[in-house]
N, C-alpha and C positions, 0 to 999 in steps of 0.2 A: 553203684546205682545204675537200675538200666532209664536212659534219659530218649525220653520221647516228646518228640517235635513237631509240633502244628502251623503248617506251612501256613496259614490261613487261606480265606477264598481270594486267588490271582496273585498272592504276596510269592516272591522265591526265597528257594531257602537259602536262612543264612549261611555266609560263607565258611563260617567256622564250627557249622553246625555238627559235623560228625571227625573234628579234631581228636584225633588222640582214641577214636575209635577201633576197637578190634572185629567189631561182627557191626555190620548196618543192615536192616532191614526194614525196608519197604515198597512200596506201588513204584513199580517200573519207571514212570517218570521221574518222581523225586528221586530214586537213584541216579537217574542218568543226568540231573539237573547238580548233583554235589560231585567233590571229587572224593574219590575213596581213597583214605591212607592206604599208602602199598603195606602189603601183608596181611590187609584186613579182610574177615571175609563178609562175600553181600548176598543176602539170603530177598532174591523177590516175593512179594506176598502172593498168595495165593490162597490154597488152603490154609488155615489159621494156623493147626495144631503141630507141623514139622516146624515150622519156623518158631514157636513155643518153645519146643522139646529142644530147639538149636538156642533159643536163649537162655534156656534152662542149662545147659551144660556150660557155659559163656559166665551165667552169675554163678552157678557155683566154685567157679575158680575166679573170682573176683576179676574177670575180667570186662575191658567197658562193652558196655551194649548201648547203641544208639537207634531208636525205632522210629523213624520219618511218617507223618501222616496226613492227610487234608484236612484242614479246616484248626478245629478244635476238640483235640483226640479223645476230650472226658465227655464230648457232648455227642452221645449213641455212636462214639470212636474205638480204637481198641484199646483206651485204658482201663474201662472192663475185663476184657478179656484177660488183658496185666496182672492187676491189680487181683483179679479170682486167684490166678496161679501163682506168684507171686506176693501178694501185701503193698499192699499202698504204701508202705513206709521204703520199700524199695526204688518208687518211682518219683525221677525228678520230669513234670512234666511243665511244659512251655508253652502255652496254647498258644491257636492262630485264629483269624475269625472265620464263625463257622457261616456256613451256604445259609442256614435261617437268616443267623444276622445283615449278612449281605446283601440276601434278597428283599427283606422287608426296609432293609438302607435305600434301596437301589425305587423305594416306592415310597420313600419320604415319610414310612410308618412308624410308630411305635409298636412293643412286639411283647412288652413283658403282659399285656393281657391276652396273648397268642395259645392255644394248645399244639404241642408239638408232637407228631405221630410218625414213627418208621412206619414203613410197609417194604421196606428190604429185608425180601427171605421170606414175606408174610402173605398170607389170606388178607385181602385189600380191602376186606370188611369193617375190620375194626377201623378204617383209615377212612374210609368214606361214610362209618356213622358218624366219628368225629366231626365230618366236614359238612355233615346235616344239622349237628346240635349245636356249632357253635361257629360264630361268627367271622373266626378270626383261626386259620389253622395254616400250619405247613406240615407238608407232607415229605420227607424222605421217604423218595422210591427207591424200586429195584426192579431189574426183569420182572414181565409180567404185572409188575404193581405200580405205571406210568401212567402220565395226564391221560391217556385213551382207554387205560381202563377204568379208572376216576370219573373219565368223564362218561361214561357209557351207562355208568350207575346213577349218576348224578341228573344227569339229564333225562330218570324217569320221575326221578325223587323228589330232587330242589334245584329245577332249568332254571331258577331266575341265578345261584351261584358264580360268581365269575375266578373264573382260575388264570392265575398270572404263573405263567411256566418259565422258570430260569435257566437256562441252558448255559454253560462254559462259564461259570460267575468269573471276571475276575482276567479271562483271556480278553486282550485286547482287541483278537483279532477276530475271535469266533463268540462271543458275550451278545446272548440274545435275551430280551425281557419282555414278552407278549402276555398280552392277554386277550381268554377265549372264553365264549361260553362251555359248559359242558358237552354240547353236542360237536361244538369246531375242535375239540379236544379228541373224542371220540374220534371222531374221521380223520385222523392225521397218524401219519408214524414219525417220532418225534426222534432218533434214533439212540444215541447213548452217552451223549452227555449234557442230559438233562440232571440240573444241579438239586432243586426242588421244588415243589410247587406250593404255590399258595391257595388257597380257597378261602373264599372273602363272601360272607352277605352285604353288601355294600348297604342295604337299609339299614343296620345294625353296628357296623363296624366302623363306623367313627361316628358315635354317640359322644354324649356331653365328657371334657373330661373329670376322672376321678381320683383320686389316692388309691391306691391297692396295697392291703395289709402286706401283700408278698405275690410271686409274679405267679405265673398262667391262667388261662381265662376258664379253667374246670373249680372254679370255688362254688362247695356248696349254699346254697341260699340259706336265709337267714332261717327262716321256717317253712313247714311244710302242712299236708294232711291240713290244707287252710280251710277256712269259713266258706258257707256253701254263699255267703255275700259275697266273698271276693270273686264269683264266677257271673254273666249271665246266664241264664235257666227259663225254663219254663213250667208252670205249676210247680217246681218244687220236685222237675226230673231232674234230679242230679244225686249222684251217688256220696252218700254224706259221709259227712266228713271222719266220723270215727269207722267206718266203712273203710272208707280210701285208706285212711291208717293202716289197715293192719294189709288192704290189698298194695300197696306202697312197700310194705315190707315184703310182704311173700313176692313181688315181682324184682324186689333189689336192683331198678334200673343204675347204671352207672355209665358213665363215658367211656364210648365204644361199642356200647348196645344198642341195638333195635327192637325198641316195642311198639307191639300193636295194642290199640284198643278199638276195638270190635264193637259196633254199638256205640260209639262214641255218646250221642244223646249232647250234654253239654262240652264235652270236651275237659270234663275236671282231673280225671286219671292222666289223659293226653299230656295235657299242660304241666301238672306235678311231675311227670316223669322227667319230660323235657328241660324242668326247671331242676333237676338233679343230675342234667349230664345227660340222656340218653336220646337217642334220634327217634322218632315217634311216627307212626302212619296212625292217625286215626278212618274209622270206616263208618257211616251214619249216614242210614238211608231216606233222611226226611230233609230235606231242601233246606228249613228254615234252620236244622238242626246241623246243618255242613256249615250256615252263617256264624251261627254261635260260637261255634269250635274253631272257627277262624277269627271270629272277635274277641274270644275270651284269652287264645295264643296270640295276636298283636298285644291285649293288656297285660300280657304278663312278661314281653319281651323275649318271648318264644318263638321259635318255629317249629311247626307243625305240618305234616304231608298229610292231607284231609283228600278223603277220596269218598264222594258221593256214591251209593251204591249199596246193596244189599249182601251180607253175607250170606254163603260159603261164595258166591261165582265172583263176586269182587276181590277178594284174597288173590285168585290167581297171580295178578300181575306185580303183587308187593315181593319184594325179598323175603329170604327166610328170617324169623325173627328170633329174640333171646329170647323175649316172654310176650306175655299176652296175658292183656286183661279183657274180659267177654262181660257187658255189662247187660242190660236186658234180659228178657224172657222169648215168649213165643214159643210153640209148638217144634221149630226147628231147632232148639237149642243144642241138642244132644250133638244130631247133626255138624253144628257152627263148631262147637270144643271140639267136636273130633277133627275137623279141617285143621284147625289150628293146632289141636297137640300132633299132627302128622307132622307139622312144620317147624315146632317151635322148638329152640335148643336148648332151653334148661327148662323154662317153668308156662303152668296157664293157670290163673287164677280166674273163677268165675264167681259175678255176685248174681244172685236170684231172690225172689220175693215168694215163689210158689214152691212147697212142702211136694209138689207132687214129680217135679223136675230134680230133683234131689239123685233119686239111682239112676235115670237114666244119663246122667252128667258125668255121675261118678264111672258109670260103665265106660261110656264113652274116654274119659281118662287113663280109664285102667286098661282098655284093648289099646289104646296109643304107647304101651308103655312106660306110663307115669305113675309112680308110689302118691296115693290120695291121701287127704287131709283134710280136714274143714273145720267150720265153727258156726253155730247158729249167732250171729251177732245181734244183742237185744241190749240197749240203754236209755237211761232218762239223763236228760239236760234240766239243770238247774233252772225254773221256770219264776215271776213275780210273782204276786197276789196281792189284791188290795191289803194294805193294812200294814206295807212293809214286812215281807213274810216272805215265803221262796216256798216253791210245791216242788217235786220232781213230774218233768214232761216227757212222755215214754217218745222214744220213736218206734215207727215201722222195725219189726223185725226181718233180719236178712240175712239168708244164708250165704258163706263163702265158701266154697270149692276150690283144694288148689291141688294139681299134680307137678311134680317134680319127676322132671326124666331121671329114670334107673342110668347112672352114669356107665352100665358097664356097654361096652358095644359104643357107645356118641364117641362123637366128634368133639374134643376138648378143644376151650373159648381160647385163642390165644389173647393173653391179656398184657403182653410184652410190648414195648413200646410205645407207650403214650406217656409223657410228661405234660405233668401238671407245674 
């Protein structure tokens, strides 16, 4: 068996931990903190795959292998890596407590409705959508993906966020637990041993409690593609509901995405998204109509980045997004899709009401590089009538436009590390 050992956060390692060991390898400290049987050899980690390749030759002559780790080595540790090359039935492991559990200990939380996000070794993207969509996250960094660059993103997106940074979990002597906003995060060099961080909406994050079928706080909701009652609206602008449907599908928001909706109007595509995982900048250039999309995201236990303003010159200052939904009309439209499919990295779905915006939409999708697709959407809703009786009642017909980026040439989504 090769046996790997999870020192936990600040626990040392047991004494008898690498007994009767012929090869120990791990992180420089926990070797220097055991004693090495004489004879044995000790392989420091580093890069991953020599130290493999040494305990590959180690188990195939049956001999012991002992692999030292921090924390708890099955949670985003190297019993992955093990376990690929090797088989799980190979490994006898021993966990310790991990830096999440620690930290969220260490702030008197509960944590099994937490999403938990690497950004070691990662585009700090998917880590700071997570930490826009959901209430409750920790983040494992790495170079380049620390509180300063979390917070530089954060503090354009969601500055009311508070980030609790853990440094040294677990040292007596150097165990630091601060918390900053986004921007006190940004301006700081925090240096390198920072354990992880948290990111907290504190309006949201210690809500009533509840039973949870099973633990992370990415469960999808019950329903979706909801009644256009469950939104406020005005006149009866809101993009209905067998509409959203099929644009819900074609945009496949999920946790760790950023979508825009463009045109926001009531905020109904915003809010759906958001209520399926994904971080959302809505864009709606009528005053009353920024109120809506911010009252319709409170009623849904959403958050939403609502940004007053007219598309294309409002886009500037948002992140790059996954998708895009472009809802409205207007003579600029062609225009507004082509902004957005310049930026967007897999998909832009647009709905329209006018026959005559139709090629210019599509053109504009197809010089961005996007394979086009659509559907004129035309239904009747089961209506009363006096006498106990049911009519069919037509809606407005609407067209959807949607391009999908030609994958060859982009930039692939990393979608590695988030637990649910």
């Amino acid at each position: 068996m090769i046996t790997v050992i999870g020192t936990g956060t600040g626990a040392a390692t047991p004494s008898d931990a690498v007994k009767g060991a012929e090869l120990v390898v791990g992180g420089r400290r926990h070797l220097d903190a055991v004693r090495i049987p004489d004879g044995a050899e000790r392989i420091v980690l580093g890069p991953l795959a020599p130290a493999l390749d040494a305990i590959e030759e180690y188990d195939a002559k049956d001999r012991a292998v002992v692999v030292l780790a921090s924390g708890d080595p099955g949670f985003f540790g190297i019993v992955r890596a093990l376990a690929e090359r090797f088989g799980s039935a190979r490994l006898e492991v021993r966990p310790g407590v991990s830096s999440v559990a620690a930290a969220f200990a260490r702030l008197g939380l509960t944590w099994e409705d937490a999403v938990v996000v690497s950004a070691h070794g990662r585009d700090p993207r998917t880590a700071v959508n997570v930490c826009r969509a959901h209430p409750k996250v920790a983040v494992l960094t790495g170079p380049g993906a620390g509180p300063a660059e979390l917070g530089a993103t954060l503090a354009r997106s969601a500055p009311g966020r508070v980030l609790v940074v853990a440094s040294a979990l677990g040292d007596p002597e150097r165990e630091r637990v601060e918390r900053v906003s986004p921007a006190e995060a940004a301006a700081r060099d925090w240096g390198t041993t920072v354990s992880v961080v948290l990111c907290l909406d504190e309006t949201r994050v210690l809500g009533p409690a509840r039973t949870l079928a099973g633990a992370g706080g990415g469960a999808r909701p019950a329903g979706w593609a909801l009644d256009e009652g469950d939104f406020a609206h005005r006149d009866s602008m809101i993009t209905k509901f067998e509409v959203r449907a099929l644009a819900l599908a074609r945009l496949g928001p999920r946790t760790g995405d950023l979508v825009w909706d463009v045109g926001s109007g009531s905020g109904s595509v915003a809010v759906e998204c958001a209520r399926l995982g994904a971080a959302v900048s809505a864009v709606e250039k009528a005053a009353d109509g920024v109120g809506r999309v911010r009252a319709n995201a409170i009623a849904h236990g959403v958050d939403v980045h609502v940004v007053h303003g007219s598309a294309p010159d409002a886009l500037a200052e948002l992140d790059d997004p996954d998708a895009v939904f472009v809802g409205g009309g207007g003579r600029e439209l062609a225009d507004i899709v082509g902004a957005c499919a310049r930026r967007a990295r897999r998909t832009v779905v647009v709905a329209m009401a006018a026959l005559d915006r139709v090629p210019a939409v599509r053109g504009a999708l197809a010089d961005a590089g996007f394979d086009c697709d659509g559907v004129l959407s035309q239904s009747s809703r089961l209506a009363p009538l006096p006498g106990d009786v049911t009519r069919l009642a037509a809606t407005n017909p609407v067209f959807l436009l949607w391009g999908v980026r030609n994958p060859v040439g982009t930039t692939p989504v990393d979608r590695e590390g988030v637990a649910q």
